[in-house]
TIGULUM-124355 format. One record per residue (C-alpha): x, y, z; residue in three letters. Coordinates in Angstrom, 2 decimals. Layout:
REM TIGULUM-124355
{pt {X Y Z} ALA}
...
END
This chain:
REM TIGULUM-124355
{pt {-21.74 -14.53 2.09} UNK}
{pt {-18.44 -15.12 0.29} UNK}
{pt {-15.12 -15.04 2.96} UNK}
{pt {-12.21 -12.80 2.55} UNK}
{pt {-8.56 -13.79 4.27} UNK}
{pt {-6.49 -10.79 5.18} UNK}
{pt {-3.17 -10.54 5.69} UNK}
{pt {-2.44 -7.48 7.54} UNK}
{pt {-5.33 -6.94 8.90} UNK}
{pt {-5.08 -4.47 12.12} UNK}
{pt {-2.66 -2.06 9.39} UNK}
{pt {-3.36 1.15 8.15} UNK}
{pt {-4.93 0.05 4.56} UNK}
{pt {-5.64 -3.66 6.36} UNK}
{pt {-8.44 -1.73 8.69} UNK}
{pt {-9.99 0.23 6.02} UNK}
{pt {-10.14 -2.24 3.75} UNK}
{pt {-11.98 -4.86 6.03} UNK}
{pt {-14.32 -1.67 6.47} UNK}
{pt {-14.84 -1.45 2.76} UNK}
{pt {-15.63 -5.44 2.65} UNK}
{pt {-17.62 -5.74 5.25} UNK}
{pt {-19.89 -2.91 3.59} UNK}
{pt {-20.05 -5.20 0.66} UNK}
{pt {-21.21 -7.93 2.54} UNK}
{pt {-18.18 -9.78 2.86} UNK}
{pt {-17.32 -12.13 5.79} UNK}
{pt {-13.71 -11.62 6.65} UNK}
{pt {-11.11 -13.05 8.23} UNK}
{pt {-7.80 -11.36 9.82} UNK}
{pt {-4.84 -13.43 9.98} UNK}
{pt {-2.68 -12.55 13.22} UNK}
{pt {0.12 -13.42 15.06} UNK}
{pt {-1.91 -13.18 18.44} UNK}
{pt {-4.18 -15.62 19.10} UNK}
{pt {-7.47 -14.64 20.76} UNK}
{pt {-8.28 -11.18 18.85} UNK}
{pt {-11.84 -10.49 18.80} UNK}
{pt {-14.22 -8.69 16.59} UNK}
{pt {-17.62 -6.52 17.65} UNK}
{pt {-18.24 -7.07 14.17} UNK}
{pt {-20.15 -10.55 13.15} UNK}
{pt {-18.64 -10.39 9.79} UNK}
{pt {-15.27 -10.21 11.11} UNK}
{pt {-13.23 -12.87 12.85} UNK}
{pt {-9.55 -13.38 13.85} UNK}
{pt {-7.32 -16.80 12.86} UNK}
{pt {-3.27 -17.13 13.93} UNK}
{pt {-0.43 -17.64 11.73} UNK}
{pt {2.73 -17.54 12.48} UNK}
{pt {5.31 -16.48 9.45} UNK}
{pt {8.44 -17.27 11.49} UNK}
{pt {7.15 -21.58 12.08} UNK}
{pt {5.18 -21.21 8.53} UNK}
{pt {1.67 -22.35 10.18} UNK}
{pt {-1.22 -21.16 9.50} UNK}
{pt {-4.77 -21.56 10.65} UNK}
{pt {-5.97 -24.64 8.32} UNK}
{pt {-9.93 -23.92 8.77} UNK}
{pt {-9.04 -20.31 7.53} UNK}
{pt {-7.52 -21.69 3.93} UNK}
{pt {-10.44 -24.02 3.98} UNK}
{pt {-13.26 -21.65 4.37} UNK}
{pt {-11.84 -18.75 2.18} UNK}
{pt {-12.94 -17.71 -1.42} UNK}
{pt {-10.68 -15.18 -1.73} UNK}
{pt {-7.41 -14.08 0.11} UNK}
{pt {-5.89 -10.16 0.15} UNK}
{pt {-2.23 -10.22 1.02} UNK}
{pt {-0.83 -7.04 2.75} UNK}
{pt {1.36 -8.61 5.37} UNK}
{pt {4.48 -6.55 5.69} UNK}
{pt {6.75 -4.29 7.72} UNK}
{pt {6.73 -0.89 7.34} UNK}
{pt {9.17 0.60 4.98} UNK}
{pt {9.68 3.64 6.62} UNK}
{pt {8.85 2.41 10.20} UNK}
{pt {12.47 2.56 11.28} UNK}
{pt {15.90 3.41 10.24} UNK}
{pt {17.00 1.42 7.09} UNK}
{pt {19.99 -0.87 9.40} UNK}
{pt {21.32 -4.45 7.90} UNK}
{pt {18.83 -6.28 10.19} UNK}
{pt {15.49 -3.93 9.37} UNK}
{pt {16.11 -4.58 6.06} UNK}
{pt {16.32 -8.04 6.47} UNK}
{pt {12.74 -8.00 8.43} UNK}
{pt {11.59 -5.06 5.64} UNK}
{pt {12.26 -8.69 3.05} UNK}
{pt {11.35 -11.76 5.29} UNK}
{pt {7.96 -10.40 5.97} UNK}
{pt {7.01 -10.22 2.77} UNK}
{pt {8.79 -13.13 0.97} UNK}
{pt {8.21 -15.64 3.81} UNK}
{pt {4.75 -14.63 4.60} UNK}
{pt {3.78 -15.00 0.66} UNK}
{pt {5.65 -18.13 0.17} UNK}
{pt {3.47 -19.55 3.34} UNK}
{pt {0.25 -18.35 1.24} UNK}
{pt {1.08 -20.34 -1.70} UNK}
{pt {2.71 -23.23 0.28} UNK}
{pt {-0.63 -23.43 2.25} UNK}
{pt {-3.02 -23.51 -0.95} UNK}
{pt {-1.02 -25.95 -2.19} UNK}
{pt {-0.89 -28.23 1.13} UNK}
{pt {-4.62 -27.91 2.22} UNK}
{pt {-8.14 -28.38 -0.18} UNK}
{pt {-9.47 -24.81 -0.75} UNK}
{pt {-11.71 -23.12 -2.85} UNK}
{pt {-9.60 -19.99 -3.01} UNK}
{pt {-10.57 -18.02 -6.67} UNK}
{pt {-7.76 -15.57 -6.01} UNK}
{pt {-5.03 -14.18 -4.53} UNK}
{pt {-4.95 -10.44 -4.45} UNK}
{pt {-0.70 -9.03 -3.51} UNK}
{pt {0.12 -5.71 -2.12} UNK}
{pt {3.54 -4.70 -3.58} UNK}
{pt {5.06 -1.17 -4.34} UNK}
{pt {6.01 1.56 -6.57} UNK}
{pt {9.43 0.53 -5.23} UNK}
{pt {9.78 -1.78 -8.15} UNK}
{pt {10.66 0.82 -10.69} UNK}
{pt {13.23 3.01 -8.66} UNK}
{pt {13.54 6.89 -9.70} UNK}
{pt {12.53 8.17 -13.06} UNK}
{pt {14.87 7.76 -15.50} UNK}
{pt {12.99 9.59 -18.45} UNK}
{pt {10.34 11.75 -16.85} UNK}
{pt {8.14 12.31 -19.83} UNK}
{pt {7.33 8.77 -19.94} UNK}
{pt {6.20 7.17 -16.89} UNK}
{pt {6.77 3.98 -15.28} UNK}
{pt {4.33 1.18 -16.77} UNK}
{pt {3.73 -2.57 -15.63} UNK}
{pt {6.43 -4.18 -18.12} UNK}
{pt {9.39 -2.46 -16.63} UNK}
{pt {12.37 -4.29 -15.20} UNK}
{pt {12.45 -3.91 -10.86} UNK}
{pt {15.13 -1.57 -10.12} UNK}
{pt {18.11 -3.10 -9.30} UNK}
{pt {17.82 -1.04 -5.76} UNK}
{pt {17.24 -2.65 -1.90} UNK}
{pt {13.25 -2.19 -2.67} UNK}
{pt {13.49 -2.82 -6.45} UNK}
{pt {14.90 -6.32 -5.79} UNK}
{pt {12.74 -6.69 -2.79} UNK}
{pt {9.47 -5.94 -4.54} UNK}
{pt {10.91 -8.12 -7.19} UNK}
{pt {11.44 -11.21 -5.08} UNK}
{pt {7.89 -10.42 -2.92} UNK}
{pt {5.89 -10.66 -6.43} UNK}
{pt {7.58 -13.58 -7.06} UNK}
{pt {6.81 -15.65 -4.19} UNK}
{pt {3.03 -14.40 -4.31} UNK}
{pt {3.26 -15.95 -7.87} UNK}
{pt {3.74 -19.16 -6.67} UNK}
{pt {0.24 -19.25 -5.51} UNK}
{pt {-1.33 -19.36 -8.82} UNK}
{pt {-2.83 -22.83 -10.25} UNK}
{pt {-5.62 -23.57 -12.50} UNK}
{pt {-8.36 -23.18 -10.00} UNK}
{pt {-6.72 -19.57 -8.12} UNK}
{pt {-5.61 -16.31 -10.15} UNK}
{pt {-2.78 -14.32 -8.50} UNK}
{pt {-2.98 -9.92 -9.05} UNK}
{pt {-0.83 -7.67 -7.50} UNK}
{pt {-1.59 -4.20 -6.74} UNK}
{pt {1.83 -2.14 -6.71} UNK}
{pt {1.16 0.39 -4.54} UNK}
{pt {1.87 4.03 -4.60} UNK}
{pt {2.11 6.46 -1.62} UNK}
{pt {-1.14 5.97 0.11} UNK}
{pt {-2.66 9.33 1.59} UNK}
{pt {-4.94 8.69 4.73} UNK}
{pt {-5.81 10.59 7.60} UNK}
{pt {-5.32 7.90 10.02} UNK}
{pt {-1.90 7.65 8.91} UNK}
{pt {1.05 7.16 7.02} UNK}
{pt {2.45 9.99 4.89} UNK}
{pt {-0.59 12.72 5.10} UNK}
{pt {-0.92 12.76 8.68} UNK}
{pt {3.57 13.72 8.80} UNK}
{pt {2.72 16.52 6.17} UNK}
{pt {-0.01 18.10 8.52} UNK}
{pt {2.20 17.65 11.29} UNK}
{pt {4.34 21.30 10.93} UNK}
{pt {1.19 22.88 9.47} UNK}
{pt {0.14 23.03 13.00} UNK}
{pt {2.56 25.46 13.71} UNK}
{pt {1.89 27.57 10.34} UNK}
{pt {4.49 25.76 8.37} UNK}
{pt {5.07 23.95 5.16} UNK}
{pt {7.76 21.75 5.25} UNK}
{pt {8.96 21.12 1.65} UNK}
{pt {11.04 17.87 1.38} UNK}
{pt {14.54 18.25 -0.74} UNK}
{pt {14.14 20.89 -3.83} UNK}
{pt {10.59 19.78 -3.82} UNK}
{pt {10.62 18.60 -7.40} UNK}
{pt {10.90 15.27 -6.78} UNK}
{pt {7.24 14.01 -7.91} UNK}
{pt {5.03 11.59 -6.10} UNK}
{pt {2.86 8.85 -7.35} UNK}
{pt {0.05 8.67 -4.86} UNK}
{pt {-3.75 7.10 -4.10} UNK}
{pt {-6.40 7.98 -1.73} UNK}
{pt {-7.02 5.08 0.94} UNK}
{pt {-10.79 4.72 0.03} UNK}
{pt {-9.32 4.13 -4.23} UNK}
{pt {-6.82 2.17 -2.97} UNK}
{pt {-9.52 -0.25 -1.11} UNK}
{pt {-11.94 -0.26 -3.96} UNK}
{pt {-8.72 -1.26 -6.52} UNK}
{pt {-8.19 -4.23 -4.16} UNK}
{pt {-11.97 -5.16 -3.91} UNK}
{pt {-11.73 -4.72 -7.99} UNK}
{pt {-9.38 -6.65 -8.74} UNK}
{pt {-10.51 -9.65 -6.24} UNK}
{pt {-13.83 -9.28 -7.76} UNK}
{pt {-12.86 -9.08 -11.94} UNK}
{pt {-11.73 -12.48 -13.18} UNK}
{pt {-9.77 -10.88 -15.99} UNK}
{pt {-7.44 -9.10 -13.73} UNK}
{pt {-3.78 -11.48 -13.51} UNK}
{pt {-0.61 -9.91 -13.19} UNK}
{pt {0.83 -6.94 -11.72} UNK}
{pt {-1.11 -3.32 -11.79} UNK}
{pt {0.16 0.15 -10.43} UNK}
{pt {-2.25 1.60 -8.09} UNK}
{pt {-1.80 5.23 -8.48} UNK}
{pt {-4.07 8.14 -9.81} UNK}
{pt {-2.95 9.46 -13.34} UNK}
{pt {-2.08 13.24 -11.84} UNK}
{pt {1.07 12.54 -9.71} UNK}
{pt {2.48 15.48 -8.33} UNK}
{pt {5.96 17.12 -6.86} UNK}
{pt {6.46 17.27 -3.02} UNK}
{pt {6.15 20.89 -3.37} UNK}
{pt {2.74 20.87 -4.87} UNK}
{pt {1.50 18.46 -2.52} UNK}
{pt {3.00 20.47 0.47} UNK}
{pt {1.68 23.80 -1.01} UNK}
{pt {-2.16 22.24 -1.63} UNK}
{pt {-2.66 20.59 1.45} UNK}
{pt {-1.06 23.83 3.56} UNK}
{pt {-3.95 25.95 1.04} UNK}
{pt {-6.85 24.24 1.70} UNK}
{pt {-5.78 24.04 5.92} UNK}
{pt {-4.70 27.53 6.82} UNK}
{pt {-5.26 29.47 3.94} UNK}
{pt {-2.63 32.26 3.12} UNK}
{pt {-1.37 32.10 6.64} UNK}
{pt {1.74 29.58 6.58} UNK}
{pt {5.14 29.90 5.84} UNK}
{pt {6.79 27.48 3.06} UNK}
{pt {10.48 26.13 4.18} UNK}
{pt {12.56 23.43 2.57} UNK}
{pt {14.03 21.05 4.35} UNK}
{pt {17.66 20.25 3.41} UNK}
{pt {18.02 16.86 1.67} UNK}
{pt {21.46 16.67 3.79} UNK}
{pt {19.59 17.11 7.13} UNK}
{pt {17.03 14.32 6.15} UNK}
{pt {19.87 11.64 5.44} UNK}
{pt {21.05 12.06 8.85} UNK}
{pt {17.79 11.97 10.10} UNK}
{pt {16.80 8.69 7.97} UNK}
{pt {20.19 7.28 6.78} UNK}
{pt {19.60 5.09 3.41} UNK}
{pt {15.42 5.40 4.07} UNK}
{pt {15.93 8.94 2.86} UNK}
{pt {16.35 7.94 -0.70} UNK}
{pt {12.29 7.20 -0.72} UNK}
{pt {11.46 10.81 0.28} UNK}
{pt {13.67 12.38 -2.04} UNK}
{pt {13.15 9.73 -4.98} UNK}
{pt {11.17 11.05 -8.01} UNK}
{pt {8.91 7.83 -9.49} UNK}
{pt {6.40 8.46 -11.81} UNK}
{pt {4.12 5.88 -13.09} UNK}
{pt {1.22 5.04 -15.05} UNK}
{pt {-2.27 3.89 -13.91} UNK}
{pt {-3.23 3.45 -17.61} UNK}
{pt {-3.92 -0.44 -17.03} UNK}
{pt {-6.07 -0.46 -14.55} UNK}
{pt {-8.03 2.43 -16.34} UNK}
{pt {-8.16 0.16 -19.27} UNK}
{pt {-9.55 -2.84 -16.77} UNK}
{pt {-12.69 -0.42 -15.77} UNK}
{pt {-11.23 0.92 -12.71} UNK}
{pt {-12.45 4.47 -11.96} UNK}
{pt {-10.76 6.76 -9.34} UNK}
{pt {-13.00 9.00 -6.62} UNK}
{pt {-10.38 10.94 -6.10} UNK}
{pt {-8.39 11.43 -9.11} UNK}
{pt {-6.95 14.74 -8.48} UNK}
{pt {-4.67 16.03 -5.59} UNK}
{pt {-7.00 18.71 -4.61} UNK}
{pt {-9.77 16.28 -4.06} UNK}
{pt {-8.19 13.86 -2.57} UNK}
{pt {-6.71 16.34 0.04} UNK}
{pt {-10.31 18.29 0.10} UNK}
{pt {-11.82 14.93 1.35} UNK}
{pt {-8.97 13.98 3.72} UNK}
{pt {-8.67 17.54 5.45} UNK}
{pt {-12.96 17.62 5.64} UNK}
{pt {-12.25 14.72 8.23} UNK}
{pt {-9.69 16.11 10.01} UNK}
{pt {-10.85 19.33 10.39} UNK}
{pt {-10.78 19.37 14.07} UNK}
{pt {-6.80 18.26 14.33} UNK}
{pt {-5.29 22.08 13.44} UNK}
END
């Protein structure tokens, strides 16, 4: 049984990903700030770190064959002020510079290092016909730079003996969660609530593809470097709006946009993520083998509203 470090463990993806291991027969291990977390689950245990004094739990690092780095706070968690964007960077760069630090101060047998980063790294679309692809500069934007420096301290982690991939992530659509569970939110009242103009078009990946891409890339040797994890059909915000209000309450809702003034006040600067247009490619990690469940909006929404069907 081969063991699996987590960072970010008890997060959205973090949960359903130790799911998705576990089912694979991995052992894992959740890194957390808390010491004495426990697990029902034999194949899951709990070590401490602590980002903030850069320590770490050394029998983790020795034990591991593989770590999955998600550690980070949430982008859209809070408004967008001078110190949450300072946190939104420190808990990325300082928790991946303690990674590398750590495989380079203790003995380990660590084959890779797998890095969340984000679709943040290309800022909005600049020639819409031609998507964003691996090889593009980082935006020069607050998340641009930040993804920038966050791959770059992950990088440090690589040696002879331990790859480093990182999965940029797109908007990940769960229903325990995150961005699909705010869009069913007014559909419980008959409405669809259509961010901006609504053309503004969304790179996006089902939780479960998003798991398996992680899984894939920790498991394929060839895999180095940066890959977008995103299905090949983005979509606008209206389409996604309009689909998911479809398949939940038929013909009986009411489409309404919401004014992109209205959501600045209500966000500030985070606004500029709901409103940004980013389309990018997935054709590398197609090209790596990589095959999607749920390539298409409508079945990635079909399976997501199946589960909550008791919610509306």
């Amino acid at each position: 049984m081969q063991t699996v470090i987590i960072t970010g463990g008890t997060g959205l993806v973090g949960k359903r990903l130790t799911a998705h291991l576990v089912t694979k027969g991995y052992k894992v291990i959740i890194l957390s700030r808390k010491a004495g977390n426990d697990s029902n689950n034999q194949s899951v245990q709990y070590a401490t770190w602590d980002i903030d004094r850069q320590t770490i739990d050394e029998q983790a690092i020795l034990t591991a064959d593989y770590i999955i780095h998600l550690a980070g706070a949430g982008v859209m968690d809070r408004r967008w002020t001078a110190s949450y964007k300072k946190e939104i960077l420190d808990s990325r760069v300082k928790s991946s510079g303690l990674i590398a630090d750590s495989l380079k101060k203790y003995p380990n047998q660590v084959k890779a290092v797998v890095s969340a980063s984000a679709i943040g790294w290309y800022g909005p679309d600049t020639q819409p016909a031609r998507p964003f692809v691996e090889e593009d500069e980082p935006s020069t934007d607050f998340l641009g730079q930040t993804c920038a420096l966050w791959e770059k301290s992950i990088s440090n982690a690589a040696s002879n003996d331990t790859r480093v991939c990182i999965v940029r992530t797109g908007i990940v659509l769960s229903n325990k969660g995150g961005a699909f569970t705010e869009f069913l939110k007014p559909l419980r009242f008959g409405l669809a609530a259509i961010l901006g103009n609504g053309h503004q078009m969304i790179s996006w990946i089902h939780i479960d593809d998003l798991c398996r891409l992680f899984i894939f890339a920790m498991e394929n040797n060839s895999m180095k470097g940066s890959y977008n994890a995103v299905t090949g059909m983005p979509v606008s915000n209206k389409q996604l709006t309009l689909t998911l209000a479809k398949i939940k309450r038929g013909r009986f809702f009411i489409p309404f946009f919401v004014p992109a003034f209205l959501l600045k006040m209500i966000l500030g600067e985070g606004s500029i993520e709901v409103l940004k247009s980013t389309t990018v490619s997935n054709a590398k990690a197609m090209a790596a083998g990589f095959t999607f469940l749920y390539p298409s909006i409508e079945t990635a929404m079909a399976n997501l509203c199946e589960k909550t069907k008791d919610q509306i």
